[in-house]
Backbone as JSON, one array per atom type, in Angstrom:
{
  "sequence": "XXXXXXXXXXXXXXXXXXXXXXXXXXXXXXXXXXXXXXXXXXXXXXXXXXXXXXXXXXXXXXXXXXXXXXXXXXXXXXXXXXXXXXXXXXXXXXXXXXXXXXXXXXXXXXXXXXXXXXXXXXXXXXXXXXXXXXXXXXXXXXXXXXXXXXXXXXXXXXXXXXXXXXXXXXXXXXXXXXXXXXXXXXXXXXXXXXXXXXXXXXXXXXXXXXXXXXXXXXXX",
  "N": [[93.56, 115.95, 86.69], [92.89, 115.31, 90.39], [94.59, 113.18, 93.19], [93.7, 113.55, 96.21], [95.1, 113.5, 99.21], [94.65, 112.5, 102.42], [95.36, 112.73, 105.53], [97.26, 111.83, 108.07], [100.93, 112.38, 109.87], [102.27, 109.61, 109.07], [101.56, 109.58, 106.3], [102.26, 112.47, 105.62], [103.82, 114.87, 103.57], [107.68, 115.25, 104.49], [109.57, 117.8, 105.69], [112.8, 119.32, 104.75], [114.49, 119.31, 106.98], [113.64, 117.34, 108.47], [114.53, 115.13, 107.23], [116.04, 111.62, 106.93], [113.06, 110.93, 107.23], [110.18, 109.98, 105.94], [106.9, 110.49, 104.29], [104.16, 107.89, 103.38], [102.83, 109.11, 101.66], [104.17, 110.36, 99.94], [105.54, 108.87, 98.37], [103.62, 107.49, 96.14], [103.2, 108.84, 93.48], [104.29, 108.17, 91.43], [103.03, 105.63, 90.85], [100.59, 106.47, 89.69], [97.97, 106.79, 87.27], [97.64, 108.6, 83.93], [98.13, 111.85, 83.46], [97.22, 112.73, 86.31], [97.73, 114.1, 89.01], [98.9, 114.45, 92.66], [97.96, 115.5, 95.04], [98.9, 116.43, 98.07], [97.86, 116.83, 101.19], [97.59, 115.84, 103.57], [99.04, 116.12, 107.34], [101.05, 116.24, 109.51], [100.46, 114.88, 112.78], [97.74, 115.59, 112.63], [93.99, 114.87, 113.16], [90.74, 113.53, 112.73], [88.87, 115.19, 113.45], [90.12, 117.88, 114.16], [91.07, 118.03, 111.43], [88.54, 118.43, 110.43], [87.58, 120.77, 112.43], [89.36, 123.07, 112.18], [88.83, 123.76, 109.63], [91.05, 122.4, 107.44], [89.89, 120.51, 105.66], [87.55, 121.74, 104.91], [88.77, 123.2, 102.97], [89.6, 121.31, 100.95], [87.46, 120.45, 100.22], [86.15, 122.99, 99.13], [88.7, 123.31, 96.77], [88.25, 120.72, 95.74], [87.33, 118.92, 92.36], [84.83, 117.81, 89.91], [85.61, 114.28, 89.39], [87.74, 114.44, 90.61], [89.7, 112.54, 93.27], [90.24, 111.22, 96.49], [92.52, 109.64, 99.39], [91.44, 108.7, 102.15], [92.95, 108.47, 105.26], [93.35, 107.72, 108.37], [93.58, 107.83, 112.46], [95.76, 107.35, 113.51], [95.99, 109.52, 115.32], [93.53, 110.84, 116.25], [93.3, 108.43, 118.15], [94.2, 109.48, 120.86], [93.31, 110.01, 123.83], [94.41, 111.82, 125.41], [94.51, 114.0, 124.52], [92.48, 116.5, 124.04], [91.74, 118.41, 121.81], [92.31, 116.87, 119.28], [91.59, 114.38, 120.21], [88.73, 111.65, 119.03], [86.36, 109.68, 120.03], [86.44, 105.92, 118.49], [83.83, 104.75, 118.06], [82.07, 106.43, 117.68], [81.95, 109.89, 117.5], [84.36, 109.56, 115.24], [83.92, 107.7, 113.53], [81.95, 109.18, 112.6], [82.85, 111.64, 111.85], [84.42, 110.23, 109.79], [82.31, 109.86, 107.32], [81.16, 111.91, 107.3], [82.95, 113.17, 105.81], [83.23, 111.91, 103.68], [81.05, 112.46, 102.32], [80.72, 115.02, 102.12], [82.34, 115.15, 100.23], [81.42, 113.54, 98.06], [79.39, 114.95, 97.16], [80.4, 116.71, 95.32], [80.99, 114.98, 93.59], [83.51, 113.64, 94.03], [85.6, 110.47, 94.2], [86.16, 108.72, 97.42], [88.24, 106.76, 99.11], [88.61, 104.81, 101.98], [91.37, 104.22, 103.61], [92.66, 102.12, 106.49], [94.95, 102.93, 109.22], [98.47, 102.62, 109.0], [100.46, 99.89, 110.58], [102.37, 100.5, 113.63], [105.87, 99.87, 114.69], [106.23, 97.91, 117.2], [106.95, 95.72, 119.17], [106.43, 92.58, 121.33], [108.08, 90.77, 123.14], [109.19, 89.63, 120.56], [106.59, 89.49, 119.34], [104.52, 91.24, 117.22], [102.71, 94.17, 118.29], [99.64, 95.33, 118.25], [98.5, 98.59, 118.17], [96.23, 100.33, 117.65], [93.51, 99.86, 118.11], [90.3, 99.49, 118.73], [90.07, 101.59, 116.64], [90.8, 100.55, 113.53], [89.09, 98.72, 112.85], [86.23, 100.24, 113.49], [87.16, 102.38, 111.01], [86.22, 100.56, 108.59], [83.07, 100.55, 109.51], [82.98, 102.75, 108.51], [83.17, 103.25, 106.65], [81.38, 101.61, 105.3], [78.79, 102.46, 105.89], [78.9, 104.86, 104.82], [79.48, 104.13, 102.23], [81.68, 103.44, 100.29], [84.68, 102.25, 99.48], [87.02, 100.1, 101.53], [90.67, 100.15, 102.33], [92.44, 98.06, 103.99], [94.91, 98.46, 105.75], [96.32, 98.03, 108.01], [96.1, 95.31, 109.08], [97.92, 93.45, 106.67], [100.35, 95.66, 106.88], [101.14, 94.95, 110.07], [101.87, 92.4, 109.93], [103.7, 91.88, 107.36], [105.86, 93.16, 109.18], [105.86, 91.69, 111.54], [107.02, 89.16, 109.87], [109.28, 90.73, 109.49], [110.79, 90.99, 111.35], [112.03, 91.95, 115.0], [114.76, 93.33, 114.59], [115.15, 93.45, 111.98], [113.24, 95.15, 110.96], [113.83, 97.75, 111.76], [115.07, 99.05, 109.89], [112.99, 100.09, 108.48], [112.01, 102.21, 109.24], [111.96, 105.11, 111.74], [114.55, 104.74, 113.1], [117.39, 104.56, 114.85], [120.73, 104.14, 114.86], [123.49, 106.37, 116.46], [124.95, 109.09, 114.5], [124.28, 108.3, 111.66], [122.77, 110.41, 109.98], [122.25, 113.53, 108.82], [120.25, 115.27, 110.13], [120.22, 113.9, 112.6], [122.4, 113.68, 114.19], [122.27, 112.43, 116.96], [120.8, 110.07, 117.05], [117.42, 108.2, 116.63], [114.64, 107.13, 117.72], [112.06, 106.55, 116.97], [109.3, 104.43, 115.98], [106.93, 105.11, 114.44], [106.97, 106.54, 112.69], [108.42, 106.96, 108.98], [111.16, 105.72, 107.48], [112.8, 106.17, 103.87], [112.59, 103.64, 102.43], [110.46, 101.6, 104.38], [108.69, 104.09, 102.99], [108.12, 103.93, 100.4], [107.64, 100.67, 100.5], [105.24, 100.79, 101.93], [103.5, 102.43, 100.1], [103.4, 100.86, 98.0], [101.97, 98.97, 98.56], [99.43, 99.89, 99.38], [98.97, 100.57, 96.55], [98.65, 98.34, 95.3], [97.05, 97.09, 96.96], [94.27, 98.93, 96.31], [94.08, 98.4, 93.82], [92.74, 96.0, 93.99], [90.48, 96.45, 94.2], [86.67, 96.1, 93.47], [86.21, 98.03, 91.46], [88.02, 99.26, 89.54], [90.26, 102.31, 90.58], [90.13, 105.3, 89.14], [92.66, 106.67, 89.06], [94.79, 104.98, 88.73]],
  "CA": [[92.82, 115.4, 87.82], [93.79, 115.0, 91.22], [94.44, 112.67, 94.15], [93.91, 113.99, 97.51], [95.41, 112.96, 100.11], [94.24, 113.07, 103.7], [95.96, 111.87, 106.86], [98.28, 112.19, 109.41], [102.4, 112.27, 109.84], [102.68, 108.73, 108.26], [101.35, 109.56, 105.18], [102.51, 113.8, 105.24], [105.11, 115.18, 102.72], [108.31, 116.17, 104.73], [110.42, 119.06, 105.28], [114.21, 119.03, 104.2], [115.42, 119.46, 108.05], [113.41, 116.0, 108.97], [114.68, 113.79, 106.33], [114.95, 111.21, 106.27], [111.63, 110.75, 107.44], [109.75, 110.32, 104.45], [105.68, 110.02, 104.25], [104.55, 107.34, 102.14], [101.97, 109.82, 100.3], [105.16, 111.17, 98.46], [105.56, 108.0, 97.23], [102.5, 106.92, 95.19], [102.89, 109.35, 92.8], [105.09, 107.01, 90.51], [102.1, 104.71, 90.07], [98.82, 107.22, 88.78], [97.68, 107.02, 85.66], [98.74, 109.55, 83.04], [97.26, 112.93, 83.45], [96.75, 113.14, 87.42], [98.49, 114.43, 90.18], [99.09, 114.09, 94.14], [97.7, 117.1, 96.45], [99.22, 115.78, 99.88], [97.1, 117.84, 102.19], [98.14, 114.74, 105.06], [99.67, 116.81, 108.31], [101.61, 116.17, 111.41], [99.24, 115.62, 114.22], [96.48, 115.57, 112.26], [92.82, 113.8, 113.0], [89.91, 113.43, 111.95], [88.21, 115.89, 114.55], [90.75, 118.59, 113.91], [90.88, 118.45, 110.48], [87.43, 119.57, 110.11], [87.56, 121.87, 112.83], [90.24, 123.87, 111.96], [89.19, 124.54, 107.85], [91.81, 122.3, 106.14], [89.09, 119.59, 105.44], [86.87, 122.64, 103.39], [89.64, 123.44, 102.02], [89.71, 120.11, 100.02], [86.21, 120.82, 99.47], [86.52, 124.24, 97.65], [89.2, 123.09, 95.81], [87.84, 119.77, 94.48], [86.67, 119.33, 91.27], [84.46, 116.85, 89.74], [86.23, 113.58, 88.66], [88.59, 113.74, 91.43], [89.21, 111.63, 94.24], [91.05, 111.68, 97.4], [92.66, 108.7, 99.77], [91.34, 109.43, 103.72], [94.04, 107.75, 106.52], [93.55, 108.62, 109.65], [93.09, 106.95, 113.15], [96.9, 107.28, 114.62], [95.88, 110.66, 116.43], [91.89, 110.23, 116.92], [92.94, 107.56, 119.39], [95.07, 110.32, 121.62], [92.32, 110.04, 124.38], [94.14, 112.68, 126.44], [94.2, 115.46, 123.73], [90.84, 117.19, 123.76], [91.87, 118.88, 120.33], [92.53, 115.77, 118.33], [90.14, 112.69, 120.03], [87.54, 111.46, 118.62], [85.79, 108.13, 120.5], [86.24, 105.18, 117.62], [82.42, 104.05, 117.39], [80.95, 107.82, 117.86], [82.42, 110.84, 116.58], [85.71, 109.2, 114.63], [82.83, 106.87, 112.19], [80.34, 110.26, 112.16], [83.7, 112.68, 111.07], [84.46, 110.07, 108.48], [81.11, 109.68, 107.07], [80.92, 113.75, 107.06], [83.95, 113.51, 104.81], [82.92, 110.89, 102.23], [79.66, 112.65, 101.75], [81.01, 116.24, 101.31], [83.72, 114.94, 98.97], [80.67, 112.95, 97.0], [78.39, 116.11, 96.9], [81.48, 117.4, 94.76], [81.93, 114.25, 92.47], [84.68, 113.0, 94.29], [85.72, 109.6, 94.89], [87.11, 108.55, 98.03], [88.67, 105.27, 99.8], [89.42, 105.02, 103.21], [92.42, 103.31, 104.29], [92.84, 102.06, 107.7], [96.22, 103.47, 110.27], [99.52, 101.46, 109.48], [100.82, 99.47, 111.82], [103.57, 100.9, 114.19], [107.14, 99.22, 114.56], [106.01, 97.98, 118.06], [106.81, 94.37, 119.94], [106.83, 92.15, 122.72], [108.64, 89.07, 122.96], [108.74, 89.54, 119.38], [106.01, 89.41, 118.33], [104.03, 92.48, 116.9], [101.75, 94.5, 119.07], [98.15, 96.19, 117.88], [98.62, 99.93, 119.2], [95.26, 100.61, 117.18], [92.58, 99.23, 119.1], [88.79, 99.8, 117.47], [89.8, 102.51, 115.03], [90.79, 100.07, 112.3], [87.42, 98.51, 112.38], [85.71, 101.86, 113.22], [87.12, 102.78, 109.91], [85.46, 99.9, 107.62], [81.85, 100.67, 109.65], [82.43, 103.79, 108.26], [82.91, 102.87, 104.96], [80.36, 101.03, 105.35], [77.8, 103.56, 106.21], [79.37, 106.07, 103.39], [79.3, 103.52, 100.52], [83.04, 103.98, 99.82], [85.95, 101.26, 99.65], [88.34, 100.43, 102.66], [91.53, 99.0, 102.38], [93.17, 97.15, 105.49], [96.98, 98.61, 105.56], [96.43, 98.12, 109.59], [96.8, 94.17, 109.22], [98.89, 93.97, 106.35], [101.5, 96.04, 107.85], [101.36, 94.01, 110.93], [101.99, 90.75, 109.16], [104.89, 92.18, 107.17], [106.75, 93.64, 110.58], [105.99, 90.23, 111.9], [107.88, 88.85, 109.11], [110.68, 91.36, 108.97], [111.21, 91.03, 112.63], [112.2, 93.41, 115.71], [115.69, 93.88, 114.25], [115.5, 94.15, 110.38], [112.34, 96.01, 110.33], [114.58, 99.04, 111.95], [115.47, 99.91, 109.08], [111.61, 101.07, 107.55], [111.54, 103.32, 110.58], [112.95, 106.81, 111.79], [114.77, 104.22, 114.21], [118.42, 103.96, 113.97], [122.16, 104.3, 115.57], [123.97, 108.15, 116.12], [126.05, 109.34, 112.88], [123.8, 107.72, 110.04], [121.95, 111.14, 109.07], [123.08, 114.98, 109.84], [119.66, 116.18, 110.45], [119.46, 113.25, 113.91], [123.21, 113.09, 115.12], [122.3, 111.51, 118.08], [120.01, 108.7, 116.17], [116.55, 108.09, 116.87], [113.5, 105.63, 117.97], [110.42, 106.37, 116.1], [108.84, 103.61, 115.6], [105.73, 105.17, 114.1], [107.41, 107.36, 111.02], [109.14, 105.81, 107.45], [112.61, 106.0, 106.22], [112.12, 105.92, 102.29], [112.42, 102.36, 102.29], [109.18, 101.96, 104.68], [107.34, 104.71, 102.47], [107.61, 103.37, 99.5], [107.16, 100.13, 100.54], [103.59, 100.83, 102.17], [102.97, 102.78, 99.12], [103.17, 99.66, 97.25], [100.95, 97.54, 99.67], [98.06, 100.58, 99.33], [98.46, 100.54, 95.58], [98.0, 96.58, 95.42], [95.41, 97.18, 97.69], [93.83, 99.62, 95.72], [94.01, 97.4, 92.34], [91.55, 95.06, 93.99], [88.93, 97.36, 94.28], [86.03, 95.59, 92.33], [85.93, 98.89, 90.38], [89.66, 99.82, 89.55], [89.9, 103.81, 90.76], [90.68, 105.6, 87.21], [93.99, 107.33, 89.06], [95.75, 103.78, 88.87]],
  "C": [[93.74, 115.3, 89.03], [94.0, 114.3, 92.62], [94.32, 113.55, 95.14], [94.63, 113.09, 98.41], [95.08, 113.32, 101.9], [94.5, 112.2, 104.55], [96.78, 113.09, 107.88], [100.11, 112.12, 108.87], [102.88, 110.81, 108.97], [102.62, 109.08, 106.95], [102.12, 111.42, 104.65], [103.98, 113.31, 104.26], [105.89, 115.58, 104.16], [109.12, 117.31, 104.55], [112.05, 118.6, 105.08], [114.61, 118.48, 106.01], [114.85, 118.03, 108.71], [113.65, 115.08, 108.39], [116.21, 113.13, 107.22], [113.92, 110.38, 106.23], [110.76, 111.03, 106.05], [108.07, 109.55, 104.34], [105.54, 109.01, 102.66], [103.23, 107.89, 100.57], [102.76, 110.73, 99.43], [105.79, 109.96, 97.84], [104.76, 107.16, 96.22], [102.74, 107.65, 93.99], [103.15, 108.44, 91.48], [103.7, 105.87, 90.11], [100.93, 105.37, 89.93], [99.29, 107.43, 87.07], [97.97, 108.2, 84.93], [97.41, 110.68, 83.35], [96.29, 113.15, 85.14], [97.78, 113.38, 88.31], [97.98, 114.25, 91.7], [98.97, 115.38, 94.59], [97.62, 116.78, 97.63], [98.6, 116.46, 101.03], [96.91, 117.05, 103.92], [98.86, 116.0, 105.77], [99.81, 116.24, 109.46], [100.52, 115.95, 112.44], [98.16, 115.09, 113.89], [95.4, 114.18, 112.6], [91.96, 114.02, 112.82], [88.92, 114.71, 112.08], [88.99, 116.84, 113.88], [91.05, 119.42, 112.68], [89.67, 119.35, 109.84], [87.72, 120.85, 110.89], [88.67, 122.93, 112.64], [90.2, 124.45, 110.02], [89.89, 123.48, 106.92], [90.92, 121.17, 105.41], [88.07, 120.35, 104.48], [87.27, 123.07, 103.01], [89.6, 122.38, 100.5], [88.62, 120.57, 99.41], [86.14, 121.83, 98.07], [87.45, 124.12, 96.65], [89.37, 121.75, 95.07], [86.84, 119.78, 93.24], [86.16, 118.13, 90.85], [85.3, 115.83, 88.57], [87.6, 113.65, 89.58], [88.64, 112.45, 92.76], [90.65, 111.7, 95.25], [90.91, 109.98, 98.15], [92.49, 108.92, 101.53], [91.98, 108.27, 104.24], [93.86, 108.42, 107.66], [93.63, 107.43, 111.0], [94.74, 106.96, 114.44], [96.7, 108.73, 115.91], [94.23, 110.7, 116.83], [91.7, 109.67, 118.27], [93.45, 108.1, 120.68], [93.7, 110.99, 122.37], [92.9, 111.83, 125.22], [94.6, 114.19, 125.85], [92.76, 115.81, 123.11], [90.83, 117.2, 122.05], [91.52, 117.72, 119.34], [91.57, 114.56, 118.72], [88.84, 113.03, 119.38], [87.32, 109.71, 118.74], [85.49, 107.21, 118.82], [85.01, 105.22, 116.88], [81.36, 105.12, 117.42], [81.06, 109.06, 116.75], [83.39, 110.26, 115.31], [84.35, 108.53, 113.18], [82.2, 108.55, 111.77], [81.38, 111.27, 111.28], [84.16, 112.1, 109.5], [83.8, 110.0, 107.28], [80.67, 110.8, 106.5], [81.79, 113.34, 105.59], [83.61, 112.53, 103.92], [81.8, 111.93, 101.84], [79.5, 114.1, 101.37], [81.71, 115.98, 99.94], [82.61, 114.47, 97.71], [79.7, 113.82, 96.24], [79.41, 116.82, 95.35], [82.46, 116.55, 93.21], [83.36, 113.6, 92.76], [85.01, 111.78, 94.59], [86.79, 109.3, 95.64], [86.97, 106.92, 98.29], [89.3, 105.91, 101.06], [90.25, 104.18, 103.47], [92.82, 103.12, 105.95], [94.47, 102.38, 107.87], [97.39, 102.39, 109.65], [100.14, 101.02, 110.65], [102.39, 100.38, 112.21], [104.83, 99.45, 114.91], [106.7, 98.66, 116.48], [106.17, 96.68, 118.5], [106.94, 94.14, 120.93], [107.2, 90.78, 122.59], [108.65, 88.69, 121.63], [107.92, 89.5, 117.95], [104.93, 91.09, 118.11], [102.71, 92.96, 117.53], [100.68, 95.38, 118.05], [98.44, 97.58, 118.61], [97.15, 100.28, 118.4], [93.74, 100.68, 117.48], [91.14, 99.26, 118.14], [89.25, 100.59, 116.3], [90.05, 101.85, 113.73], [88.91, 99.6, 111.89], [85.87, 99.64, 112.54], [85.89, 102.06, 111.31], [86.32, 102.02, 108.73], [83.99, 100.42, 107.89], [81.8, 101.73, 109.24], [82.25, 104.22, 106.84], [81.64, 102.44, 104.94], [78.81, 101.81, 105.31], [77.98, 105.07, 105.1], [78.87, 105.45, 102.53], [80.17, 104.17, 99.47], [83.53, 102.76, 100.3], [86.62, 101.21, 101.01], [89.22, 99.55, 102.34], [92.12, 98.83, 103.52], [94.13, 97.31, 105.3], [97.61, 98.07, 106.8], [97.21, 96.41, 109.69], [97.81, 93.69, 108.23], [100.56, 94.24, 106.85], [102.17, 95.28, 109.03], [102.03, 92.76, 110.53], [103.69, 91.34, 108.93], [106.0, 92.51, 108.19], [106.61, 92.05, 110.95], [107.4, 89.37, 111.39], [109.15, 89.41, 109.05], [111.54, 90.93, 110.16], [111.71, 91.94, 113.6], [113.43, 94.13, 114.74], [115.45, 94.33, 112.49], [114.52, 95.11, 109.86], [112.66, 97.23, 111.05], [114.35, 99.98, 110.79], [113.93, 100.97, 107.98], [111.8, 102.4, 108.46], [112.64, 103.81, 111.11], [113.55, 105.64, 113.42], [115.72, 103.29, 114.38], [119.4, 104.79, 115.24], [122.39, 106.11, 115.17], [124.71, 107.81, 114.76], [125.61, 108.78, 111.81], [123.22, 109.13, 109.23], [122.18, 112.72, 109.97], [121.88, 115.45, 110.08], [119.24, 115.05, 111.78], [121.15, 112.38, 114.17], [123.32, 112.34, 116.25], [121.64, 109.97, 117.87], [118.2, 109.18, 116.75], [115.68, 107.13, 117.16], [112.35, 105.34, 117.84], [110.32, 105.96, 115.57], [107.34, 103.59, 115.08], [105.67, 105.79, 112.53], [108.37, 106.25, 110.45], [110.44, 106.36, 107.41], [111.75, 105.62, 105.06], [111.78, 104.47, 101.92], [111.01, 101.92, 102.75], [108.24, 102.56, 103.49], [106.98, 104.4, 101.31], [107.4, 101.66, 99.88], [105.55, 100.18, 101.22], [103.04, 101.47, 100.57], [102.35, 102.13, 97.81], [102.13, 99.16, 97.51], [99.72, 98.51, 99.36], [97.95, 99.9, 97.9], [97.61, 98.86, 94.84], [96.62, 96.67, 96.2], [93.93, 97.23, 96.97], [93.01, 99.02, 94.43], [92.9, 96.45, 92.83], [90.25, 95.35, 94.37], [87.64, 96.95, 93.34], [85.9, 96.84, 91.27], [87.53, 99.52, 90.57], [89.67, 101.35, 89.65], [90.76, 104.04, 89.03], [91.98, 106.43, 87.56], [94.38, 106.14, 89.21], [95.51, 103.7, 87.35]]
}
C-alpha cells in the first residue's frame, strides 16, 4: 500500500546539493504500519492550481490503487497573489481545487486527509506572526465539503515557535551562520524550509495529529 504525499517545498523530498534542507515528508516514513510505503509526489513551488494543471495531480490518480491513501498540504504557494500560475483565491478556487482532489482520489478508493500549511519561522517583537491568512481555514471548509479529516499543523506549529523563541527556533530552519554546511558557505535565512531537526519534528506533530483521527488511518 501506499501513502501519497501531496504538497509543496516544506513537505518535498530533497536533492543532495540542498541539504540540509530536509522536507518533513521524508520523515514519516519511520512511523507506517508494516507493509506500506511513502510516494512523496510534494514539489518545490507547488499549489494547488498548478498541480492539477500541469498533470502531476492525474498522475496520482492513474497510479492509485484501491486501499491507498494520500496526505494533501498545500496553501504556502496558493496564497502567491502575484503569480498567475500558482494563485488560487482562499474561499473560491483554493476550497473548489481541494474538493476536486478528495473526490478524484475517493472515486479510486483512496483515503485522504488534508493538513493545513506549517507555520513559517516569522516574528515581531517576538512574538510569532500568521503569514497564512484564510488558507488555513479555507482548508478545513474544504474538508468539510469533501467529507475528509483536517489536521491543524498551521496553529500547532505556531505555538511551538512561540515557545522555542526567535533565537532557538533557528535551528529547525534553513537559517543559520556562514561555514556550518558546504552546500550554503555563505549561510542562509529561510525561514520557511526544515533542517532535519524541524522535519522530523513536524513529522511527529502530523503523526500525533493523525492518531486522533476518530477512525485511526490503517497506514499508522
Amino acid at each position: 500500500m501506499r501513502l501519497f504525499l501531496l504538497g509543496d517545498s516544506t513537505c518535498a523530498e530533497k536533492a543532495p546539493e540542498t541539504r540540509p534542507e530536509t522536507g518533513w515528508g521524508e520523515c514519516i516514513h519511520e512511523y507506517l504500519a508494516e507493509g506500506w510505503i511513502i510516494d512523496n509526489r510534494a514539489v518545490n513551488g507547488l499549489s494547488t492550481k498548478d498541480m492539477i494543471e500541469n498533470g502531476l495531480f492525474q498522475a496520482i490518480v492513474d497510479d492509485a490503487s484501491e486501499g491507498d491513501a494520500a496526505l494533501i498540504q498545500f496553501g504556502h504557494n496558493d496564497s502567491k497573489n502575484e503569480d498567475s500560475m500558482r494563485y488560487s483565491a482562499p474561499w473560491t478556487q483554493f476550497i473548489a481545487n481541494l474538493v476536486y482532489m478528495a473526490n478524484k482520489l475517493r472515486e479510486k478508493n483512496v483515503f485522504s486527509v488534508f493538513l493545513t500549511p506549517i507555520a513559517r519561522r516569522r516574528f515581531k517583537d517576538g512574538i510569532i506572526v500568521d503569514t497564512h491568512g484564510d488558507y488555513p481555514a479555507a482548508m478545513k471548509a474544504a474538508a468539510y465539503q469533501a467529507g475528509c479529516p483536517c489536521i491543524d499543523l498551521t496553529i500547532p506549529t505556531m505555538v511551538w515557535l512561540q515557545k522555542e523563541g526567535p533565537e532557538e527556533s533557528r535551528k529547525y530552519f534553513m537559517n543559520f551562520s556562514p561555514g556550518l554546511y558546504p552546500n550554503y558557505p555563505e549561510g542562509d535565512s529561510d525561514d520557511t524550509h526544515l533542517r532535519p531537526d524541524g522535519a522530523r519534528y513536524i513529522a511527529a506533530m502530523a503523526v500525533d495529529c493523525l492518531r486522533r483521527i476518530p477512525e485511526l488511518p490503517a497506514f499508522l
